[in-house]
C-alpha positions as CSV (number, residue, x, y, z in Angstrom):
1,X,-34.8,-47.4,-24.4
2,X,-31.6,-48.9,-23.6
3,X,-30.0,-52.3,-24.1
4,X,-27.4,-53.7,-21.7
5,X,-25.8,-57.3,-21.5
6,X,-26.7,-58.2,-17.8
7,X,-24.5,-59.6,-15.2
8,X,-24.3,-62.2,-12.4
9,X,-25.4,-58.6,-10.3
10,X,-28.4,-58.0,-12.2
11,X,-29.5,-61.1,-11.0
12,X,-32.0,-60.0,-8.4
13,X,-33.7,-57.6,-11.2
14,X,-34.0,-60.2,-13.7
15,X,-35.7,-62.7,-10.8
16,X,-38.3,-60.1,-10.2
17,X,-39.2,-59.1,-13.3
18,X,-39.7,-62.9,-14.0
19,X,-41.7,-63.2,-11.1
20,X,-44.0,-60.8,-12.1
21,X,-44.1,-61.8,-15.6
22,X,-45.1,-65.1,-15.1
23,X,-48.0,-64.1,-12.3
24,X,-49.8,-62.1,-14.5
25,X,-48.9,-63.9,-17.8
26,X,-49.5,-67.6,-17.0
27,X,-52.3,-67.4,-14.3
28,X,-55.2,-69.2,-15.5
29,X,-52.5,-71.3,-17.8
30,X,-50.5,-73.1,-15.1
31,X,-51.4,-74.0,-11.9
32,X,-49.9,-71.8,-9.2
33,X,-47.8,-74.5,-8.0
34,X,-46.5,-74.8,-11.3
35,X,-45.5,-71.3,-11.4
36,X,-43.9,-71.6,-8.4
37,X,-41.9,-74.6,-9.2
38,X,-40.9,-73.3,-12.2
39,X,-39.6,-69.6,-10.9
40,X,-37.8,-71.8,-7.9
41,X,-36.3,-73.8,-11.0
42,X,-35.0,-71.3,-13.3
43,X,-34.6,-68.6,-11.5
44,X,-32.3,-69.1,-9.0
45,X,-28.1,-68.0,-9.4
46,X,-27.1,-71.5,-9.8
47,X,-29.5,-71.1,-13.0
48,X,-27.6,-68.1,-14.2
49,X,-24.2,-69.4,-13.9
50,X,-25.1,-72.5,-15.5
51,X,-27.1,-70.9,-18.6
52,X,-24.2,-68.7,-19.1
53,X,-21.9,-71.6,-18.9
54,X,-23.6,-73.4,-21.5
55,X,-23.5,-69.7,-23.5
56,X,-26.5,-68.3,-22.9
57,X,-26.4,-64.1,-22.5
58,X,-28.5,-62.6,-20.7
59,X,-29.8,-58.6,-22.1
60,X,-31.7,-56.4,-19.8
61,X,-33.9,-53.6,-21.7
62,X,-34.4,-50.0,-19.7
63,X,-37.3,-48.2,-20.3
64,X,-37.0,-44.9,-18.8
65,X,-34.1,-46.0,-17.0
66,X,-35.3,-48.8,-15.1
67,X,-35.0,-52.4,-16.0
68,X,-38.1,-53.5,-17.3
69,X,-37.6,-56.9,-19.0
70,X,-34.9,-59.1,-20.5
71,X,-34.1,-61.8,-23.2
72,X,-31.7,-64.8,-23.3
73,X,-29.8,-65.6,-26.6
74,X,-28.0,-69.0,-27.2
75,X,-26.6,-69.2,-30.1
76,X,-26.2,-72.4,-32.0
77,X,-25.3,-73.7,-35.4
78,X,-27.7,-73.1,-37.8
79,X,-30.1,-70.7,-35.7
80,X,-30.4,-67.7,-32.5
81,X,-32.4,-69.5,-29.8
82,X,-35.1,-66.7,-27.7
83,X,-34.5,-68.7,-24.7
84,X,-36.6,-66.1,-22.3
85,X,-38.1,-63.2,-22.9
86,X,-40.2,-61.4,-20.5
87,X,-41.4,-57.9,-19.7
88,X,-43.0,-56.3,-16.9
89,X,-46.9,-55.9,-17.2
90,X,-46.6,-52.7,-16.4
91,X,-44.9,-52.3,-19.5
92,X,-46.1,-54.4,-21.9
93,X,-48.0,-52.7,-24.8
94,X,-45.2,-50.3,-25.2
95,X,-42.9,-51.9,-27.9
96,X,-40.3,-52.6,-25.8
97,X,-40.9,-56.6,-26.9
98,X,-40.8,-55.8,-30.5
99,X,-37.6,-53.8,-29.8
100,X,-35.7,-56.8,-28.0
101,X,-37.2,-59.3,-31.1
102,X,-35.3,-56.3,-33.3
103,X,-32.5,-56.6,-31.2
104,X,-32.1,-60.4,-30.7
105,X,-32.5,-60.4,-35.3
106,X,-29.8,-58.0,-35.3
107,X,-27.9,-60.2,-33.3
108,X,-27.8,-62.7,-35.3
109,X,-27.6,-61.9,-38.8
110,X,-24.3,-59.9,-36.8
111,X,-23.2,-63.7,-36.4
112,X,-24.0,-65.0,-40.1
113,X,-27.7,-66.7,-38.5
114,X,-30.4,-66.0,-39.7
115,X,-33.2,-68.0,-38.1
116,X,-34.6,-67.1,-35.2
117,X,-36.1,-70.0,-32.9
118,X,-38.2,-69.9,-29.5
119,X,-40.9,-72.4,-27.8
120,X,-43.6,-70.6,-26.6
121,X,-46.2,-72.4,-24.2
122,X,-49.5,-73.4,-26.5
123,X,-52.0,-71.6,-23.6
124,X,-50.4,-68.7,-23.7
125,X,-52.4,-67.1,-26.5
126,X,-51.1,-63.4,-25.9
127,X,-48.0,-64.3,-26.3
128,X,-48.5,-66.9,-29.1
129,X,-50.6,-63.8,-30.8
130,X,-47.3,-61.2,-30.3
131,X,-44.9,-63.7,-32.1
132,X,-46.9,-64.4,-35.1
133,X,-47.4,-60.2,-35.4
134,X,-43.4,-60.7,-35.2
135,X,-43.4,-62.3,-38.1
136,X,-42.8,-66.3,-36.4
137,X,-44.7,-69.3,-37.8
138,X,-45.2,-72.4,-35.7
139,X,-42.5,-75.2,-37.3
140,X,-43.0,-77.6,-34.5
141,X,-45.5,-78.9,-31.8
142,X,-43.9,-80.3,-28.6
143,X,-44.9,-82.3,-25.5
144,X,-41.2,-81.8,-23.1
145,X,-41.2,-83.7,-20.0
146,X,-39.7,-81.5,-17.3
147,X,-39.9,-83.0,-13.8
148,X,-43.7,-83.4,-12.3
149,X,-44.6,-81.8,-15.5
150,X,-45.1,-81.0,-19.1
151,X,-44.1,-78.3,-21.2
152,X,-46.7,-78.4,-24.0
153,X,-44.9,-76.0,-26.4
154,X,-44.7,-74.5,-29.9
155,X,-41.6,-74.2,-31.3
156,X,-41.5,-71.2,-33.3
157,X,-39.0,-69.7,-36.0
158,X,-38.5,-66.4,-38.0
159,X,-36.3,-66.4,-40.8
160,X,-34.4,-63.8,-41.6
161,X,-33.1,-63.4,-44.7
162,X,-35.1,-65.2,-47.7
């Protein structure tokens, strides 16, 4: 397995292996027009030029030398925001999620952090499940209007250092 920081040109990749991360991981939890909308939202080039204006990065993870999912870090004050973090379902099951959660804690206690913080969509029990094997605990539950729809979250932490 292999880590890289991606680039506007691993756009494309990073598209796709949303794509197919959120057909098989949020059927039956949004509607497909949902999905839909929200892929056409965030996944776009505008998106990745703006998230990395407003200092997000962007990591792609190789298994057997070809990309197979990603993560997003923004770093803020007190805490190391898991903005996305998706695999593909081929892959999933293989500790390659467990290896980018390593990699985002390295991260930041690199950077003197040492919370880590995502929102993770309340239907989405497998991967509500994954981050509580992680080691996160549920700090906050959160209703986020975006556009025609809601975001019915949890907002998750993991502290690193007691």
């Amino acid at each position: 397995m292999e880590i890289v920081t991606a680039t506007a040109e691993h756009w494309t990749t990073i598209a796709q292996i949303a794509t197919l991360s959120w057909q098989t991981g949020y059927a039956g939890i949004l509607s497909d027009q949902q999905i839909d909308f929200m892929l056409n939202k965030a996944y776009v080039e505008q998106d990745f030029e703006g998230a990395t204006a407003l200092g997000n990065t962007f990591f792609l993870i190789k298994d057997e030398e070809k990309e197979a999912g990603f993560i997003t870090l923004l770093s803020q004050e007190d805490r190391l925001r898991i903005e996305k973090l998706y695999l593909l379902p081929s892959v999933q099951g293989k500790g390659l999620g467990k290896t980018l959660i390593d990699f985002a804690a390295e991260h930041a206690l690199n950077n003197g952090i040492d919370v880590l913080e995502l929102n993770v969509n309340r239907g989405n029990k497998h991967a509500y499940a994954f981050y509580i094997k992680q080691g996160f605990v549920v700090t906050e539950t959160v209703d986020i209007p975006y556009f025609d729809y809601v975001l019915d979250d949890y907002v998750m932490q993991k502290r690193l250092r007691k």
